[in-house]
PDB file as gemmi writes it, atoms N, CA and C in Angstrom:
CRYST1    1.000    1.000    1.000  90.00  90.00  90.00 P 1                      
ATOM      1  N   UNK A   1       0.824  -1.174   0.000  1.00  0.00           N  
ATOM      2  CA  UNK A   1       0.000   0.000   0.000  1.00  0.00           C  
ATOM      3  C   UNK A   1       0.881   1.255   0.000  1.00  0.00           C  
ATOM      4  N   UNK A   2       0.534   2.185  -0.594  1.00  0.00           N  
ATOM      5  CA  UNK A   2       1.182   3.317  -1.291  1.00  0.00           C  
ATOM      6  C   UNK A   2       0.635   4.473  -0.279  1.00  0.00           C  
ATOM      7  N   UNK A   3       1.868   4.491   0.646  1.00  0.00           N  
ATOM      8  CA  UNK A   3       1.522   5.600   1.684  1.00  0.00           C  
ATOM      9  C   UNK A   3       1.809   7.392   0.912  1.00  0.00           C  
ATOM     10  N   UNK A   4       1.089   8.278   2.337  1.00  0.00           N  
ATOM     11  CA  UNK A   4       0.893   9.843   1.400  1.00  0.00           C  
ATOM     12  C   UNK A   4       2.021  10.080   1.243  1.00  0.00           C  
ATOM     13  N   UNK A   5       3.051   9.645   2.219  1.00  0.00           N  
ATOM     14  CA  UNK A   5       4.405  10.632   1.810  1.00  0.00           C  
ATOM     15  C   UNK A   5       5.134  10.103   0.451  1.00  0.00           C  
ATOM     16  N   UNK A   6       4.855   8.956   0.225  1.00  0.00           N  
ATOM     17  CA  UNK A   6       5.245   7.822  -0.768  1.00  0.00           C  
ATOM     18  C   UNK A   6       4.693   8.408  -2.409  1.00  0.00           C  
ATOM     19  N   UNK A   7       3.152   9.082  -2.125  1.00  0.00           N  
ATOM     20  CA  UNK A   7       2.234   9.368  -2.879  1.00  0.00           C  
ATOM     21  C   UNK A   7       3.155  10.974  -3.925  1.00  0.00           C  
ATOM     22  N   UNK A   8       2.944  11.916  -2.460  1.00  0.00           N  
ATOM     23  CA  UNK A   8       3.413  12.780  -2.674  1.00  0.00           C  
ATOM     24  C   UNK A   8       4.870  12.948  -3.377  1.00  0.00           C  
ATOM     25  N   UNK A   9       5.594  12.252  -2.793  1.00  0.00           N  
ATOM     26  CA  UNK A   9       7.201  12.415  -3.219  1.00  0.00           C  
ATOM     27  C   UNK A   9       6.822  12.178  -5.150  1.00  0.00           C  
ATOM     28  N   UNK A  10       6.138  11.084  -5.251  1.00  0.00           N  
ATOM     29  CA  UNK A  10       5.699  10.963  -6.795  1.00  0.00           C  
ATOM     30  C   UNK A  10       5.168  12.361  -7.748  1.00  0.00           C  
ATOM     31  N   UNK A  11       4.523  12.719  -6.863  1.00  0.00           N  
ATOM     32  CA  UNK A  11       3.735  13.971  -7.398  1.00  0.00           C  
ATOM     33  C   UNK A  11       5.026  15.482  -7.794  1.00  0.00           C  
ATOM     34  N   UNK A  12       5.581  15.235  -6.820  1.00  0.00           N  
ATOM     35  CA  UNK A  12       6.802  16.328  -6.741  1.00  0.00           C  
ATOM     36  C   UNK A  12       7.655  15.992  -7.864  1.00  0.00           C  
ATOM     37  N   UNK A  13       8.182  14.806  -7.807  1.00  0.00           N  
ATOM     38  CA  UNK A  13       8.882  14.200  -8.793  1.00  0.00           C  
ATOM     39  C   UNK A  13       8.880  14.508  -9.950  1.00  0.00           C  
ATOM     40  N   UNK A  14       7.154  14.716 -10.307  1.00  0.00           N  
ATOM     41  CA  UNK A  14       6.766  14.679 -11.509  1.00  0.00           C  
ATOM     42  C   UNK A  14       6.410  15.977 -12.315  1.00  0.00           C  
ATOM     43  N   UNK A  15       6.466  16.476 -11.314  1.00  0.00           N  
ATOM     44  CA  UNK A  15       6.158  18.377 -10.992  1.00  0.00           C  
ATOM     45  C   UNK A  15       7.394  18.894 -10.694  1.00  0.00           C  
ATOM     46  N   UNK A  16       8.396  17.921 -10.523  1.00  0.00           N  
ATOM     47  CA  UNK A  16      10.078  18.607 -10.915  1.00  0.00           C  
ATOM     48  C   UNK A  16      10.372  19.715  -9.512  1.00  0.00           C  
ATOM     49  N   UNK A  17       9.509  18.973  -8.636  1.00  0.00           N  
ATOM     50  CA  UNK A  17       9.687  19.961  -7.306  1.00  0.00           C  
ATOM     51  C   UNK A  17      10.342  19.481  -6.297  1.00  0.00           C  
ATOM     52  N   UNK A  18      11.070  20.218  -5.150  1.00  0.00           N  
ATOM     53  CA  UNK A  18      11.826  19.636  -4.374  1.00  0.00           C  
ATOM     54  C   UNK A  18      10.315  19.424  -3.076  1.00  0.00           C  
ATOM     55  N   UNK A  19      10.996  19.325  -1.508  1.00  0.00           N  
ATOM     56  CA  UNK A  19       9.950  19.566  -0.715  1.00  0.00           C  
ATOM     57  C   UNK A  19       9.975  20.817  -0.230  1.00  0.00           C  
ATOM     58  N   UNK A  20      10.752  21.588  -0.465  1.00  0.00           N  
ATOM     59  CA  UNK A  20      11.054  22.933  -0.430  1.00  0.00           C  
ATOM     60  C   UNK A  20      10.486  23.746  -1.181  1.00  0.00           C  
ATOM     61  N   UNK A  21      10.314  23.281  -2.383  1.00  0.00           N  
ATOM     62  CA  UNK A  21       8.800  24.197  -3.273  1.00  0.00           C  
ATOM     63  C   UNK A  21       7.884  23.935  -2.863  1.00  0.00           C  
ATOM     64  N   UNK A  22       7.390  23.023  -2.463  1.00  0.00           N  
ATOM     65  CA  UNK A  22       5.856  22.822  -1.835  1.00  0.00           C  
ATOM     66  C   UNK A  22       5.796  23.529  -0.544  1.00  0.00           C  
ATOM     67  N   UNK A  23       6.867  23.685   0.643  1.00  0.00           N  
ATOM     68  CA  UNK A  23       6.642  24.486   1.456  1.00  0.00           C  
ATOM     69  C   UNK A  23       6.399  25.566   1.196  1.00  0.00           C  
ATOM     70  N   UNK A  24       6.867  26.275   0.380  1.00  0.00           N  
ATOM     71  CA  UNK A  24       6.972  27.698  -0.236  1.00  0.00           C  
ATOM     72  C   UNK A  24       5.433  27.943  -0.800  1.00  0.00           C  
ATOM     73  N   UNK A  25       5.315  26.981  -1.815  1.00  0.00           N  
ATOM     74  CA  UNK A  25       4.092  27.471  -2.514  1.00  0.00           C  
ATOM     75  C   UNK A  25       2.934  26.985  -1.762  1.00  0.00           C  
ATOM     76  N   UNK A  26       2.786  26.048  -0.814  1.00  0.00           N  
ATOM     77  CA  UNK A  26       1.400  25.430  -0.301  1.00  0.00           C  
ATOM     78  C   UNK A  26       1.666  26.140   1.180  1.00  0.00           C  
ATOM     79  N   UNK A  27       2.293  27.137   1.574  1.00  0.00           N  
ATOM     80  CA  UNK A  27       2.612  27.751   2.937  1.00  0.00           C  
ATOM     81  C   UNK A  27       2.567  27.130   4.242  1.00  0.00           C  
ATOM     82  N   UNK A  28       3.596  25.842   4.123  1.00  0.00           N  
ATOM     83  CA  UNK A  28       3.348  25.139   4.976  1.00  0.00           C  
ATOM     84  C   UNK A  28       4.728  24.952   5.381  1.00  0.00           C  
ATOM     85  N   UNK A  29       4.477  24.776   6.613  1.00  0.00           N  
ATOM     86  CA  UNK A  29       6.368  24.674   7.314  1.00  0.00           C  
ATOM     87  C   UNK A  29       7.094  23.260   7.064  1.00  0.00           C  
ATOM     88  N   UNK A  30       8.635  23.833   6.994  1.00  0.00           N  
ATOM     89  CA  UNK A  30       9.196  22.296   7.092  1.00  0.00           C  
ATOM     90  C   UNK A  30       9.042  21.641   7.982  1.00  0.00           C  
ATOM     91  N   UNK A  31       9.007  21.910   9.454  1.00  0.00           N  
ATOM     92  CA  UNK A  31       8.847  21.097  10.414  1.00  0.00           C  
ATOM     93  C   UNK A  31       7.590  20.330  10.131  1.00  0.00           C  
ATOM     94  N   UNK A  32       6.790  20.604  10.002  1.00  0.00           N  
ATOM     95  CA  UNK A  32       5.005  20.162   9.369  1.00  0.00           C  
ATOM     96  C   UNK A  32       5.541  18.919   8.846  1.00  0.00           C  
ATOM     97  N   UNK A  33       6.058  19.071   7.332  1.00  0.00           N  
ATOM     98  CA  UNK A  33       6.530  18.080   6.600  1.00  0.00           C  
ATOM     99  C   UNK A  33       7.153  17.234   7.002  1.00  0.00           C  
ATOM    100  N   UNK A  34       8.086  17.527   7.674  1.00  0.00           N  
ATOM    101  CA  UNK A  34       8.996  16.587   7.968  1.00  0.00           C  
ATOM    102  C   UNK A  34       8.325  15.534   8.849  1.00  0.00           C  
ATOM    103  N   UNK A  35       7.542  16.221   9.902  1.00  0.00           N  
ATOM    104  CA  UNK A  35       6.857  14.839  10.657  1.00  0.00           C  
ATOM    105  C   UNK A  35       5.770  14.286   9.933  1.00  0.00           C  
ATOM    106  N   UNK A  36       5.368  14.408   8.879  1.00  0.00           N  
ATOM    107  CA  UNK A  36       4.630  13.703   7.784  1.00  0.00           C  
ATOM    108  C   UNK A  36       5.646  11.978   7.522  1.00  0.00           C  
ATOM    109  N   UNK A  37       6.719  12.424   6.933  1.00  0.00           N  
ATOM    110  CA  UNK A  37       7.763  11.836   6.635  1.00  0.00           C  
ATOM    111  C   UNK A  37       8.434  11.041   7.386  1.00  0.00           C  
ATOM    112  N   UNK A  38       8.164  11.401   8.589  1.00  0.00           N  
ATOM    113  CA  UNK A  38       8.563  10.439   9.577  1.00  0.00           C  
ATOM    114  C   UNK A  38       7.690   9.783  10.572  1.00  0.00           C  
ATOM    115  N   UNK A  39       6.033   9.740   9.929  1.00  0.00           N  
ATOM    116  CA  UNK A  39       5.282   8.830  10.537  1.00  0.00           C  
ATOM    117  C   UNK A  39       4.787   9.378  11.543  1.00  0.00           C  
ATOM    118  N   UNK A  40       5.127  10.693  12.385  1.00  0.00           N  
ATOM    119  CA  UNK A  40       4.444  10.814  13.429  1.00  0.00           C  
ATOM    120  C   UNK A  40       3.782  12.277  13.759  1.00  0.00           C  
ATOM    121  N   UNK A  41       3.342  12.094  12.187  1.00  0.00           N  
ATOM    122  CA  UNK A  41       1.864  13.221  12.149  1.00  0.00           C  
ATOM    123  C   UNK A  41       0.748  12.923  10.647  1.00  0.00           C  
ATOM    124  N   UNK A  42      -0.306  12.803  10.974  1.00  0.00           N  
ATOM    125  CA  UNK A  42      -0.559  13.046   9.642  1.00  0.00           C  
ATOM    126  C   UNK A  42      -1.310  14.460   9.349  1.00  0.00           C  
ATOM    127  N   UNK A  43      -0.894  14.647   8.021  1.00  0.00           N  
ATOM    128  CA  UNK A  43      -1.519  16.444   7.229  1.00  0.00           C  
ATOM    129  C   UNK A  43      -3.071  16.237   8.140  1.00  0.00           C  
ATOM    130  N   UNK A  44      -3.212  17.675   8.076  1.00  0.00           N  
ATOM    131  CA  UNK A  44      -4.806  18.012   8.609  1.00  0.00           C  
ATOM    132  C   UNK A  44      -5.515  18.284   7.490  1.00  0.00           C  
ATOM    133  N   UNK A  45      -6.613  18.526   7.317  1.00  0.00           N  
ATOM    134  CA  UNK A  45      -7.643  18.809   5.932  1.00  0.00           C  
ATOM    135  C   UNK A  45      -7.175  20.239   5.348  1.00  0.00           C  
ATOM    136  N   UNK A  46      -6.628  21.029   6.773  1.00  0.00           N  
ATOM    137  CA  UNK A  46      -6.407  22.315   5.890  1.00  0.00           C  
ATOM    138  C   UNK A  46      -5.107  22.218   5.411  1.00  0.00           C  
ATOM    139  N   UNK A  47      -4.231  21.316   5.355  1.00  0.00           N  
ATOM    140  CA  UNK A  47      -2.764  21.084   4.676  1.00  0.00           C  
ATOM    141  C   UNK A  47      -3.161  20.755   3.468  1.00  0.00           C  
ATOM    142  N   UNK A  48      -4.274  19.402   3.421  1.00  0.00           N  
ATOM    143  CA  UNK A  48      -4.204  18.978   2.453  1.00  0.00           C  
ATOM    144  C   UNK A  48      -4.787  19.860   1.328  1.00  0.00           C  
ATOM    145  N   UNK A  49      -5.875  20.805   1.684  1.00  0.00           N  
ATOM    146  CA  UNK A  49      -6.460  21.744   0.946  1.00  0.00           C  
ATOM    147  C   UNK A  49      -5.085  23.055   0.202  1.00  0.00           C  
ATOM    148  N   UNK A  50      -4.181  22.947   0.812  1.00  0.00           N  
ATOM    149  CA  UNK A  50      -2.744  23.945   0.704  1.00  0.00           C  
ATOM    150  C   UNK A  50      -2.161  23.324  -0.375  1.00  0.00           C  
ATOM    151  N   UNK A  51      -1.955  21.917  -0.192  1.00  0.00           N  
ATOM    152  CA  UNK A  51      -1.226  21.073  -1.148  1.00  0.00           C  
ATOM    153  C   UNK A  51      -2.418  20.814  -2.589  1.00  0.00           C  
ATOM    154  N   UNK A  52      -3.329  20.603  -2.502  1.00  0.00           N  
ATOM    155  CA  UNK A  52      -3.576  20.544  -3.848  1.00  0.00           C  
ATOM    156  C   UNK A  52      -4.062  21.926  -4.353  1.00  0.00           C  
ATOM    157  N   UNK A  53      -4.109  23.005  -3.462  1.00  0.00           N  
ATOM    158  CA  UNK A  53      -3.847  24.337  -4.230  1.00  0.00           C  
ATOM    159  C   UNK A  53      -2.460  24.734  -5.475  1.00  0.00           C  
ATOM    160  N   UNK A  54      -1.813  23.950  -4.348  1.00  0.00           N  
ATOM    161  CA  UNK A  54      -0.472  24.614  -5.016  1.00  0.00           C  
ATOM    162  C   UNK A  54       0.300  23.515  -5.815  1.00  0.00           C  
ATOM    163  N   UNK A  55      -0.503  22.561  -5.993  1.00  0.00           N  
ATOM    164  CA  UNK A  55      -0.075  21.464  -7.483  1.00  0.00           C  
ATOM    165  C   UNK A  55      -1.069  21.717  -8.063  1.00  0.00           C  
ATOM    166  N   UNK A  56      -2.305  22.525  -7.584  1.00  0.00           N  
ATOM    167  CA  UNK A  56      -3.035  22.598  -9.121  1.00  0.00           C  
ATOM    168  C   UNK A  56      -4.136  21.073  -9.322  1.00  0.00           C  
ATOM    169  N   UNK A  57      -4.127  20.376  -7.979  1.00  0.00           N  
ATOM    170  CA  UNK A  57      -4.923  19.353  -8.019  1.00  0.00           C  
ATOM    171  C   UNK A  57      -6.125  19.150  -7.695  1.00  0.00           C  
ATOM    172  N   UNK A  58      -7.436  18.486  -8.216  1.00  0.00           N  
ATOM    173  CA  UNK A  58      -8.423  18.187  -7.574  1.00  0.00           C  
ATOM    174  C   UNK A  58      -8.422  18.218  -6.281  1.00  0.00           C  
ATOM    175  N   UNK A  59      -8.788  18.660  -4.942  1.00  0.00           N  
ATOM    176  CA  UNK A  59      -8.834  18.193  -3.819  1.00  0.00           C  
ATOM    177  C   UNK A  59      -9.093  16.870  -3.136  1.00  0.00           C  
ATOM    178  N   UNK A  60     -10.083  16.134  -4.079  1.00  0.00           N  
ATOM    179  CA  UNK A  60     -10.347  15.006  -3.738  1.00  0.00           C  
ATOM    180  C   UNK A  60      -9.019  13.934  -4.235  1.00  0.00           C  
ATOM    181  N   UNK A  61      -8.275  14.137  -5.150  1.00  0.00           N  
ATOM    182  CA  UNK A  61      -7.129  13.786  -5.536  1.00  0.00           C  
ATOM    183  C   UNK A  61      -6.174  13.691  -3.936  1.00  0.00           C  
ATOM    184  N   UNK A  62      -6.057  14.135  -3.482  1.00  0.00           N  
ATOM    185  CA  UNK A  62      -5.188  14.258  -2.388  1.00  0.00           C  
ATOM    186  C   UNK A  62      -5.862  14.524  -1.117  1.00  0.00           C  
ATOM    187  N   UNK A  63      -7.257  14.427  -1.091  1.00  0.00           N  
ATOM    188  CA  UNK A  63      -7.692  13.885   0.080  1.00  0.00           C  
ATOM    189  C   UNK A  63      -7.845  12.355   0.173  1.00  0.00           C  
ATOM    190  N   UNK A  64      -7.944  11.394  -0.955  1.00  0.00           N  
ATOM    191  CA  UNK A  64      -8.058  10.551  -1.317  1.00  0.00           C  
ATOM    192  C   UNK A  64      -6.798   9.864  -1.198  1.00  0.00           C  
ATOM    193  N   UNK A  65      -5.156  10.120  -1.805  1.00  0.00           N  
ATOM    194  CA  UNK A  65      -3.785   9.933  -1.245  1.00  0.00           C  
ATOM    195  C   UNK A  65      -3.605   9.512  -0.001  1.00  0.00           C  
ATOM    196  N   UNK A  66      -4.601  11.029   0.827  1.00  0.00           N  
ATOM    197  CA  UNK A  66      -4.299  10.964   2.224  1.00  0.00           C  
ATOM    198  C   UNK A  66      -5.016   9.658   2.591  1.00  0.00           C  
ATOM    199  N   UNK A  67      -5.716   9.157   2.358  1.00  0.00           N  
ATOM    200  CA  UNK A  67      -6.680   7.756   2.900  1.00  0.00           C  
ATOM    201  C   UNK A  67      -7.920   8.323   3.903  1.00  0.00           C  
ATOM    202  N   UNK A  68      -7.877   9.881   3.383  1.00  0.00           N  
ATOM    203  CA  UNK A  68      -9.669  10.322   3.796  1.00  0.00           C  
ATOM    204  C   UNK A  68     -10.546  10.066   3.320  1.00  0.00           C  
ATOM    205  N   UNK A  69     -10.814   9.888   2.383  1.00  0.00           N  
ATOM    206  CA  UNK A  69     -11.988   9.509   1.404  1.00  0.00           C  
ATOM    207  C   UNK A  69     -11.603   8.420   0.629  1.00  0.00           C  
ATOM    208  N   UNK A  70     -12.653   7.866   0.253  1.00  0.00           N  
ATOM    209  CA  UNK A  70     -12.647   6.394  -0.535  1.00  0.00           C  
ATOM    210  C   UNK A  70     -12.721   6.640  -2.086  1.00  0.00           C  
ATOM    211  N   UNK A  71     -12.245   6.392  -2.809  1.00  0.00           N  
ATOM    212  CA  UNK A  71     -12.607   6.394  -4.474  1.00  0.00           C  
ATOM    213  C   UNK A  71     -14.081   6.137  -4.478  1.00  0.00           C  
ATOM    214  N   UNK A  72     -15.146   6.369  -5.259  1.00  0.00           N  
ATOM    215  CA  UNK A  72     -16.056   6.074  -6.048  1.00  0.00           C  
ATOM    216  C   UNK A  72     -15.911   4.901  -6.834  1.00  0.00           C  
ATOM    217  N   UNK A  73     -16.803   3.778  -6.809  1.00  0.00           N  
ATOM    218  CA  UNK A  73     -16.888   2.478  -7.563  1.00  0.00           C  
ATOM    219  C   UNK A  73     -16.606   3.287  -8.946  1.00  0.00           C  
ATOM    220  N   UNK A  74     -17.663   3.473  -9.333  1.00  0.00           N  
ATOM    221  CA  UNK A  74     -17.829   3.989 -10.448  1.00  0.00           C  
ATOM    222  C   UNK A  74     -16.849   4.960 -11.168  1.00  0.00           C  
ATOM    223  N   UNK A  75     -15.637   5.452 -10.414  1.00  0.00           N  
ATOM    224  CA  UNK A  75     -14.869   6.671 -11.088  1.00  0.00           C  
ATOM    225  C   UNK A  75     -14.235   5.637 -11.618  1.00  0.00           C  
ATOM    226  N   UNK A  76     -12.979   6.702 -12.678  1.00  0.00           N  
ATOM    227  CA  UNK A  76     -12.205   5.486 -13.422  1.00  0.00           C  
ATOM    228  C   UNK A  76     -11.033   6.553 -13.179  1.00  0.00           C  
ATOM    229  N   UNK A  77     -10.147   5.913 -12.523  1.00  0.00           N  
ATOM    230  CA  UNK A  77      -9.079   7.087 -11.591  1.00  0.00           C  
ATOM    231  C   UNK A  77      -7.735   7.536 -12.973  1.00  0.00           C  
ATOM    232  N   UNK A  78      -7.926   6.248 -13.795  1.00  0.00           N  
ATOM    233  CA  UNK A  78      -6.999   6.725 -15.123  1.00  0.00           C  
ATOM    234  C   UNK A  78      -7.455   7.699 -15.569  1.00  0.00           C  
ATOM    235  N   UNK A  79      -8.678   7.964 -16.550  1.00  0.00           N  
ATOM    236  CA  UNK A  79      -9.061   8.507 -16.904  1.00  0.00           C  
ATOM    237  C   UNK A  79      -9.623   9.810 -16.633  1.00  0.00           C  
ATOM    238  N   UNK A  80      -9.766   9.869 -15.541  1.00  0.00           N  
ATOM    239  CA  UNK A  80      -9.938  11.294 -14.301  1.00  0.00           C  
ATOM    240  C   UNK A  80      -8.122  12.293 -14.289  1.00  0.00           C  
ATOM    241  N   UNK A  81      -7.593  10.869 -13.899  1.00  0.00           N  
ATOM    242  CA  UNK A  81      -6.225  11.851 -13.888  1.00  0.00           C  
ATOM    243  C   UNK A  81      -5.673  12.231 -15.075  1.00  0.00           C  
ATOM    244  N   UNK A  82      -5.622  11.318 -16.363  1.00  0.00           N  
ATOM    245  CA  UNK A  82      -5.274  11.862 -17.226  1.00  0.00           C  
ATOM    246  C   UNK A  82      -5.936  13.145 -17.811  1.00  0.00           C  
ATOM    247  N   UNK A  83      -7.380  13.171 -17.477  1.00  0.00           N  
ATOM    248  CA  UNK A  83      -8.143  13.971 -18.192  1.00  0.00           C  
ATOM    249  C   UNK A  83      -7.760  15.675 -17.539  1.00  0.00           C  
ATOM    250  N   UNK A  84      -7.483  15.016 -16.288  1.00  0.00           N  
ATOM    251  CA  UNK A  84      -6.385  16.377 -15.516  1.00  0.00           C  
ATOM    252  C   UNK A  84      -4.987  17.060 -15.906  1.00  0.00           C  
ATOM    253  N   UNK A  85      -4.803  15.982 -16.270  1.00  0.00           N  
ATOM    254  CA  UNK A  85      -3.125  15.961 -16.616  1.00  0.00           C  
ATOM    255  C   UNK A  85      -3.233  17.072 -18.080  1.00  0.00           C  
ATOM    256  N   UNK A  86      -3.820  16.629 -18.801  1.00  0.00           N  
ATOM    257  CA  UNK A  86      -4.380  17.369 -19.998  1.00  0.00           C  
ATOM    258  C   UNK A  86      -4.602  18.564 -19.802  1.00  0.00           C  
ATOM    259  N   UNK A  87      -5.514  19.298 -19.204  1.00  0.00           N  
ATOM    260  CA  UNK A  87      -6.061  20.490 -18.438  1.00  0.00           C  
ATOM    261  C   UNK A  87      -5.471  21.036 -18.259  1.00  0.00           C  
ATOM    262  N   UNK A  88      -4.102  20.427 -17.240  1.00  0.00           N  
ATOM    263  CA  UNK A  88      -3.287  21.742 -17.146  1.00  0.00           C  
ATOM    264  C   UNK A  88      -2.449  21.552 -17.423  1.00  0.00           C  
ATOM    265  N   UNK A  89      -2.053  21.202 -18.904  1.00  0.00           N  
ATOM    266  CA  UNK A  89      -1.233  21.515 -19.780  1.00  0.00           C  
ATOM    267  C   UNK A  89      -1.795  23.010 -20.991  1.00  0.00           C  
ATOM    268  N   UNK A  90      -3.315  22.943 -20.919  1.00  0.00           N  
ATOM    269  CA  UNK A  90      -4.085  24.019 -21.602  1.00  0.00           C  
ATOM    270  C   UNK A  90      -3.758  25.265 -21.141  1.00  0.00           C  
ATOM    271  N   UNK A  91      -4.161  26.214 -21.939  1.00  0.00           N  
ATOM    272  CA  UNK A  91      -4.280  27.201 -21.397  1.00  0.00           C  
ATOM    273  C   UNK A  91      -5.325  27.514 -20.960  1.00  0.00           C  
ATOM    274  N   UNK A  92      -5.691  28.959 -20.211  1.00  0.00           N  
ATOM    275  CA  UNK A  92      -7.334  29.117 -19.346  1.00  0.00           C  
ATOM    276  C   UNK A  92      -8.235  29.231 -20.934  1.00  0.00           C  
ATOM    277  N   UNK A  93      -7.746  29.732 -21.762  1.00  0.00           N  
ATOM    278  CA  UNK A  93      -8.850  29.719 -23.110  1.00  0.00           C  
ATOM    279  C   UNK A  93      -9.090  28.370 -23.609  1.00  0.00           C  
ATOM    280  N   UNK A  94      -7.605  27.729 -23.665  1.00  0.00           N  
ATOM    281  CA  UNK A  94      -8.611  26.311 -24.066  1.00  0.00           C  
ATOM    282  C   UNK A  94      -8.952  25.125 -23.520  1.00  0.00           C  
ATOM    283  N   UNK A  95      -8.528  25.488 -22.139  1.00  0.00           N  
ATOM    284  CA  UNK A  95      -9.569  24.635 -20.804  1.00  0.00           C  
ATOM    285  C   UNK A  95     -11.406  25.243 -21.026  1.00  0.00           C  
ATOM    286  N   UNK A  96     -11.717  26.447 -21.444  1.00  0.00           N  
ATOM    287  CA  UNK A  96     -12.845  26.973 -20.892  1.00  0.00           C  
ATOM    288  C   UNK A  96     -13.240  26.194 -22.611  1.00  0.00           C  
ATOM    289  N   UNK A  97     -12.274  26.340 -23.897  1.00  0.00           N  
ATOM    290  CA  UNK A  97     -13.115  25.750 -25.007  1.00  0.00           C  
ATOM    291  C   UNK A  97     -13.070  24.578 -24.479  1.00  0.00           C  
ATOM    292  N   UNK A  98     -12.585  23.814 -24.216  1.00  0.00           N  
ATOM    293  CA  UNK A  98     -12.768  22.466 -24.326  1.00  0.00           C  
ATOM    294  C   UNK A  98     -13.664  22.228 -23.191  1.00  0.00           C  
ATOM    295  N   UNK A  99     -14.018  22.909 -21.544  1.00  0.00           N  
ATOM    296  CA  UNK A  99     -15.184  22.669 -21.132  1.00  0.00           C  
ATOM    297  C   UNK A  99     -16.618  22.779 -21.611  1.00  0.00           C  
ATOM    298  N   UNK A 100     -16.871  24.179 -22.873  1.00  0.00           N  
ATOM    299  CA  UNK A 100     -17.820  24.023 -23.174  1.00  0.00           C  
ATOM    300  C   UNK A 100     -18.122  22.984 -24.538  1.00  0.00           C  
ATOM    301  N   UNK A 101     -17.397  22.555 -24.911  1.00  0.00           N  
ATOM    302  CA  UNK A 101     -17.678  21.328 -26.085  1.00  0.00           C  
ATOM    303  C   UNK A 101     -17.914  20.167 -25.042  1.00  0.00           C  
ATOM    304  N   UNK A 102     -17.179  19.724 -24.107  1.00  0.00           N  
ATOM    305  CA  UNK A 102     -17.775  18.848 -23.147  1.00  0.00           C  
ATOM    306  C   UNK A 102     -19.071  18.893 -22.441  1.00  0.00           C  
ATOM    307  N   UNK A 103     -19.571  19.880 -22.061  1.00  0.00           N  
ATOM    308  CA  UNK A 103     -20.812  20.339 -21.943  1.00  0.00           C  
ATOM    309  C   UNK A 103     -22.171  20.296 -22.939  1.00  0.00           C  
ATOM    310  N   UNK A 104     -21.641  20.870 -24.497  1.00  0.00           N  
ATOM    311  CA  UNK A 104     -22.464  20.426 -25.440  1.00  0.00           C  
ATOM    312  C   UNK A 104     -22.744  19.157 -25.705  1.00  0.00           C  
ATOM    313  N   UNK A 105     -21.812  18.066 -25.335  1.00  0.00           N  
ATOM    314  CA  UNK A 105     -21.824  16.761 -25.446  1.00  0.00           C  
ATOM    315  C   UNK A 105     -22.470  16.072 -24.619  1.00  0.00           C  
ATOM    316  N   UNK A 106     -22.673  16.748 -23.606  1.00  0.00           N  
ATOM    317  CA  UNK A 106     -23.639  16.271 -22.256  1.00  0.00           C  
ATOM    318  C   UNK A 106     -24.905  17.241 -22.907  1.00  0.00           C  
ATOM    319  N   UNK A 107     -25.287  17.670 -22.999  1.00  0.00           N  
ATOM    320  CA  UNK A 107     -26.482  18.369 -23.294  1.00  0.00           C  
ATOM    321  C   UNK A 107     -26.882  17.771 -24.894  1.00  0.00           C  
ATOM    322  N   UNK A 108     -26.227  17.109 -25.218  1.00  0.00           N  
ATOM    323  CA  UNK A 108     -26.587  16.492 -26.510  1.00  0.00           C  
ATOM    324  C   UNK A 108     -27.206  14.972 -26.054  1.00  0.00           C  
ATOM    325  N   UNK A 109     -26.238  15.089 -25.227  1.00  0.00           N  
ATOM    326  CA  UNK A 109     -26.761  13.570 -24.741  1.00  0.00           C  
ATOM    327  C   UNK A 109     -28.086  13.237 -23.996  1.00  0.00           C  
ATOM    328  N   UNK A 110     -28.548  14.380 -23.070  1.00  0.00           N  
ATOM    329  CA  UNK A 110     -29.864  14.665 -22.506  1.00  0.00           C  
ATOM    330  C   UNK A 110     -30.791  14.818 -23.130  1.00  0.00           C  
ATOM    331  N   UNK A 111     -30.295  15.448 -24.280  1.00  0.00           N  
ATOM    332  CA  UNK A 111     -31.342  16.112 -25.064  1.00  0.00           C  
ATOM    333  C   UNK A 111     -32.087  14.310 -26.048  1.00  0.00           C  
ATOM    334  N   UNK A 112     -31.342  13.343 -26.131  1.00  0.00           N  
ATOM    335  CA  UNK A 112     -31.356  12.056 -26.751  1.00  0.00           C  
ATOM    336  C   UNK A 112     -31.950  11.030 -25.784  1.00  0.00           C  
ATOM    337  N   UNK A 113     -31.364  11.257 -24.757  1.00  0.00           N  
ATOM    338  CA  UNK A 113     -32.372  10.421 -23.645  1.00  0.00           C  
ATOM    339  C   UNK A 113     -33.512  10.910 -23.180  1.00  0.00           C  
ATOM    340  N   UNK A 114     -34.299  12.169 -23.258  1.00  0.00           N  
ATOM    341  CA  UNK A 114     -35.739  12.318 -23.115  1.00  0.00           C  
ATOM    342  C   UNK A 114     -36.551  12.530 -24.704  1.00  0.00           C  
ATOM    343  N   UNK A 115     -36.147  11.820 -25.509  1.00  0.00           N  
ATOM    344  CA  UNK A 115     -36.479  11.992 -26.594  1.00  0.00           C  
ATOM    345  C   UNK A 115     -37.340  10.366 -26.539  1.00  0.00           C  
TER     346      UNK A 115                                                      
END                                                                             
């Protein structure tokens, strides 16, 4: 089982960050961290809300890491994250086009099931 600090270090990794950028940008102290890391604290809700501010993540993404919340049967966690991963590679213009073509596609689709 894939603990948060285990989780996180991945996330940084991948985001080319030390733990020293995340203190900086999610305003959270090293001491904080460090007893993350060494088992004898875990993040509070308002850390975790700091940390996926400042990667830019779903919240439930990393409340979920943390082992607060349970996945959804039904989500499909590839496809959620990639579909993230994508996003913010966009820019804000073509995150907002590509939300509203996703939207037309759901409203196309409603519009077919009460038909």
């Amino acid at each position: 089982m894939t603990t948060f600090t285990d989780w996180l270090d991945g996330i940084l990794r991948k985001e080319g960050w030390r733990a020293a950028d995340l203190e900086k940008a999610a305003g959270i102290s090293h001491s904080t961290i460090s007893l993350w890391y060494s088992r004898n604290s875990e993040p509070a809700d308002q850390s975790l809300q700091k940390i996926a501010r400042a990667l830019k993540l779903p919240e439930d993404v990393v409340f979920e890491a943390a082992g607060r919340i349970k996945k959804k049967a039904n989500d499909d966690p590839i496809s959620l994250r990639r579909l993230h991963e994508v996003a913010r590679q966009l820019t804000d213009e073509e995150r907002e086009e590509l939300t509203y073509i996703a939207l037309g596609k759901l409203r196309k689709r409603e519009v077919g099931s009460t038909s």
